[in-house]
Structure formats: C-alpha cells, structure tokens
Kinemage of the C-alpha trace (Angstrom):
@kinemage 1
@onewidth
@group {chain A} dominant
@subgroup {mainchain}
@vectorlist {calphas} color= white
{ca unk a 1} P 9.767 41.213 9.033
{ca unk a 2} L 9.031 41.250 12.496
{ca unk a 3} L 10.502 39.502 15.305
{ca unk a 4} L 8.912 36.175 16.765
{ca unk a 5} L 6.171 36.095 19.236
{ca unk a 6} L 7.511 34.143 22.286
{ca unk a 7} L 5.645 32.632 25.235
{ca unk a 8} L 6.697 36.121 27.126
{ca unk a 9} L 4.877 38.458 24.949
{ca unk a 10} L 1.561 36.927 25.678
{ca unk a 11} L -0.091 38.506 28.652
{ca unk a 12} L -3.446 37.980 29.536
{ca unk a 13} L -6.109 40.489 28.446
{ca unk a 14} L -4.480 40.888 25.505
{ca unk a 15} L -6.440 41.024 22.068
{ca unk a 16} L -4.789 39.930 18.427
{ca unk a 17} L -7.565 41.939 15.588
{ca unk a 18} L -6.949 39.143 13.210
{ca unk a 19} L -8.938 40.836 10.218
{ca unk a 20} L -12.063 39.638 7.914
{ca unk a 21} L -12.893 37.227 5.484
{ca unk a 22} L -16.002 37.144 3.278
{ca unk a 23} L -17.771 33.664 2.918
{ca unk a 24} L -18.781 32.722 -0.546
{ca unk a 25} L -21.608 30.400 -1.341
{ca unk a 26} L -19.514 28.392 -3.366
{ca unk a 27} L -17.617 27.777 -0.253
{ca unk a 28} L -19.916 26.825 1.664
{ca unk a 29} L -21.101 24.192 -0.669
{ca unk a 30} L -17.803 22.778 -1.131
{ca unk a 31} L -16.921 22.786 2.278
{ca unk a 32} L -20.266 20.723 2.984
{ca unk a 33} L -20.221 18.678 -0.122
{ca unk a 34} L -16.480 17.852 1.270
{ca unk a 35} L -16.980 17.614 5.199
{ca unk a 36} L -20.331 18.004 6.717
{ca unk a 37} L -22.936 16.955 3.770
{ca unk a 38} L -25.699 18.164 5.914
{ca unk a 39} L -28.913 19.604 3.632
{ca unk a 40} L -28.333 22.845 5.594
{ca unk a 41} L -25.080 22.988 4.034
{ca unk a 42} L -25.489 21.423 0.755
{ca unk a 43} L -28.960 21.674 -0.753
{ca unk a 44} L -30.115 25.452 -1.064
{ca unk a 45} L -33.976 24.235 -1.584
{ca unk a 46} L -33.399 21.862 1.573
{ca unk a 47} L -32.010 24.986 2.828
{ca unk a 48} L -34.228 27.488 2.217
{ca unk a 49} L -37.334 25.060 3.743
{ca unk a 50} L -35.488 24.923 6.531
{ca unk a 51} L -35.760 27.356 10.057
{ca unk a 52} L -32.634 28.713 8.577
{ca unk a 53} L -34.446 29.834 5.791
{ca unk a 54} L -31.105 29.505 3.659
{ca unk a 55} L -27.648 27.853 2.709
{ca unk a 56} L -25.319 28.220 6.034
{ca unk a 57} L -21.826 27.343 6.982
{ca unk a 58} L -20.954 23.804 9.038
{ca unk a 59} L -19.618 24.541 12.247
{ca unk a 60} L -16.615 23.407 10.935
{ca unk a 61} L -16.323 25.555 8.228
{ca unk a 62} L -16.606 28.550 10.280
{ca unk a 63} L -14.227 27.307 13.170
{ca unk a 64} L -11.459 26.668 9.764
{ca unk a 65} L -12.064 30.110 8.755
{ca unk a 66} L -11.102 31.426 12.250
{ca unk a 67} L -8.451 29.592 12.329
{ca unk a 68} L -7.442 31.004 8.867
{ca unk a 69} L -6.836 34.328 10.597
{ca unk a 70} L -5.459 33.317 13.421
{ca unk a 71} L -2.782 31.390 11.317
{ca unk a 72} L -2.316 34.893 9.344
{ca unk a 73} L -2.270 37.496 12.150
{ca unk a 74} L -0.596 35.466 14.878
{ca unk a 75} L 0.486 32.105 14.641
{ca unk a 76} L 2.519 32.357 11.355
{ca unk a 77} L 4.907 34.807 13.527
{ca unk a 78} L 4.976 32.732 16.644
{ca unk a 79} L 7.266 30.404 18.495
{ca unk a 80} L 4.558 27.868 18.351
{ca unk a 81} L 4.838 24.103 19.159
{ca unk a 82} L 1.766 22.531 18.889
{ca unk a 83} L -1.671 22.721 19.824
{ca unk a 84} L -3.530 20.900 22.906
{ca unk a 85} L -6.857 21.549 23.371
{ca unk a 86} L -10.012 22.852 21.442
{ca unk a 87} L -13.233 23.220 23.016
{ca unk a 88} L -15.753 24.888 23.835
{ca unk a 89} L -17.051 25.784 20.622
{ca unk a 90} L -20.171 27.520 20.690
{ca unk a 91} L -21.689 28.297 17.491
{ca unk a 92} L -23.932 31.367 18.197
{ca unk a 93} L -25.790 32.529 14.917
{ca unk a 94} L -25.642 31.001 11.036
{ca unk a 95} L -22.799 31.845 8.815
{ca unk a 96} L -24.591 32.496 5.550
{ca unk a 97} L -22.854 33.244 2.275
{ca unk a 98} L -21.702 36.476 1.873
{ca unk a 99} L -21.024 37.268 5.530
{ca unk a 100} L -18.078 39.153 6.454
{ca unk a 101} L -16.473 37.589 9.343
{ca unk a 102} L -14.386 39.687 11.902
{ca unk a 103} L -12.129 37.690 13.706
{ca unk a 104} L -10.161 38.712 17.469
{ca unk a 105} L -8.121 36.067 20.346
{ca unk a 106} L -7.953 37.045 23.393
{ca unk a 107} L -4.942 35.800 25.320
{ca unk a 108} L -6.595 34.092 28.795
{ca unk a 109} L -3.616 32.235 30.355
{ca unk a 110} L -0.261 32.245 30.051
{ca unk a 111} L 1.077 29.293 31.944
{ca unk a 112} L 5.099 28.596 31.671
{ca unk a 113} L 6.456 25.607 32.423
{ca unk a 114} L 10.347 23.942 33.215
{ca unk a 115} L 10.724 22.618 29.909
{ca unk a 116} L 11.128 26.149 28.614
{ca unk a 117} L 7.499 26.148 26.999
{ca unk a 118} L 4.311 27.350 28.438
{ca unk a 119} L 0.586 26.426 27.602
{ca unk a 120} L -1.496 29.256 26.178
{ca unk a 121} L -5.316 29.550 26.390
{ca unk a 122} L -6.904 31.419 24.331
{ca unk a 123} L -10.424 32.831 23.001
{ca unk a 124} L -11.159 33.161 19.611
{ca unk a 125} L -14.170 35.054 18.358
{ca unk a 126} L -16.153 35.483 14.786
{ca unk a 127} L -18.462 38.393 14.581
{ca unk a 128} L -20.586 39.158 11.252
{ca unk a 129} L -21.383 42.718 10.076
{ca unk a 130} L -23.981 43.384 12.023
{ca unk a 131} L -22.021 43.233 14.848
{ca unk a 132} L -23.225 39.244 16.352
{ca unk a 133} L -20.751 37.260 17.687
{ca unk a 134} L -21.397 34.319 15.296
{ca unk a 135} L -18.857 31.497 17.045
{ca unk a 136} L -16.319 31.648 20.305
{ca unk a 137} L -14.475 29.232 20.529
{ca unk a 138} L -11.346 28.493 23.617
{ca unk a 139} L -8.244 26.520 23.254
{ca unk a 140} L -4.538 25.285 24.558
{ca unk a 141} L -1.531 25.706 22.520
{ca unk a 142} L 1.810 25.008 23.583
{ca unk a 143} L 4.584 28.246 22.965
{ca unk a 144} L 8.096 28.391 23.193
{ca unk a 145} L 9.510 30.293 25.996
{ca unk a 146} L 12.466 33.270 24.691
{ca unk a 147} L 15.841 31.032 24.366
{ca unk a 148} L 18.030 31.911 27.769
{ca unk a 149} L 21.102 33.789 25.420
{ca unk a 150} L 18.610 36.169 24.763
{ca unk a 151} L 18.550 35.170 21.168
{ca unk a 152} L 15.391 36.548 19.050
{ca unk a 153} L 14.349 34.681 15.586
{ca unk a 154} L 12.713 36.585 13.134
{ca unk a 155} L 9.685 35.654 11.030
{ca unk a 156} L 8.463 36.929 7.763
C-alpha cells in the first residue's frame, strides 16, 4: 500500500520508470485485425513486401501499451480525475513483434487551479532494446489537489 499521489507531489522534471512490456505477434495482429486493419498490421506477406520489411504495431497499439504502464506505475495510485488532452504523438521507429518496450513520463507542468484540482502535462516515452525512442507522446490530465484537513487516501 502506498499513499495517493496528489496534484502536490508532481513537480516538474520529475520522471515515473514505468517498466517493460514485450509485444507479441499475436498482438499485433489482433490489435490490427480489431482497430487499424492496415496490411502493415495485418498481413505478414503484405508486410514483409513492404519498406517495413515486416509485421509492425498501429500507432495505436503502441500509444495503448504506454498507456498500460502508465496506468500500472502511476495512475492506478493517483488522485486522478480525468484526462484532457492527448497530442502530439510522434511515432518515431516500428514496433515489431517481439520488442521490449521501456516506458518513462516525465512530469512538464504542474498547473493548480481554485477548484482544488490542477492540470498536469506530461511526456510519455517508449524506447525498444536497442535503446530508440520508438513513440513520445504529451498530454493534460486533470489531478486532485491534497484535501485542506490534511487527509491522505491510500491506494493499493
């Protein structure tokens, strides 16, 4: 157990390691059979004839498995609201199957507000093994700031 992340113990500069997850090919087919039925994505002899030269991840894919570990290292403890804003996402190199993803936020703003929340901006990152950052991607969430009595929740 560890006690909730408020608004308050953001600062920026500061970096969540959110872990790794390895991507599966079976994944990615799923995920683009479901979602993004691209060739790329879909068809491994479309694929492979491609400039890829190989099955790789949708976008979308990739930014869900970020968000995965986000979810797991930080938000699941955190005096979250809602989020605002995603964007940019910049996909920099192809997530292919068996990859092993490393996954950091950086904390960027921290801006409080009256109503006793503040808007966070923040900068997720995917790197592969071989040390390329694969996708960044910014966004706005919306945090609780600590309740005035001082009182602290606690999260499992």
């Amino acid at each position: 157990m560890s006690a909730l992340l408020y608004a308050e113990d953001l600062h920026p500069g500061t970096v969540f390691e959110l872990g790794s997850t390895k991507v599966s090919r079976e994944e990615i087919l799923d995920f683009g059979r479901r979602f993004d039925p691209l060739p790329l994505h879909t068809d491994e002899d479309a694929a492979a004839a491609s400039r890829f030269g190989g099955l790789i991840a949708s976008g979308f894919h990739t930014v869900a498995l970020l968000q995965r570990l986000v979810v797991d290292a930080v938000l699941s403890r955190a005096a979250l609201i809602a989020g605002r804003e995603l964007g940019p996402v910049r996909m920099r190199a192809p997530v292919r199957p068996g990859d092993v993803l490393h996954g950091s936020m950086e904390i960027m703003e921290v801006r409080p507000r009256d109503d006793g929340t503040a808007v966070v901006r923040s900068r997720g990152t995917l790197t592969n093994d071989s040390g390329t950052v694969v996708m960044e991607v910014q966004g706005e969430t919306l945090w609780e700031q600590r309740p005035a009595d001082g009182s602290a929740s606690v999260a499992g």
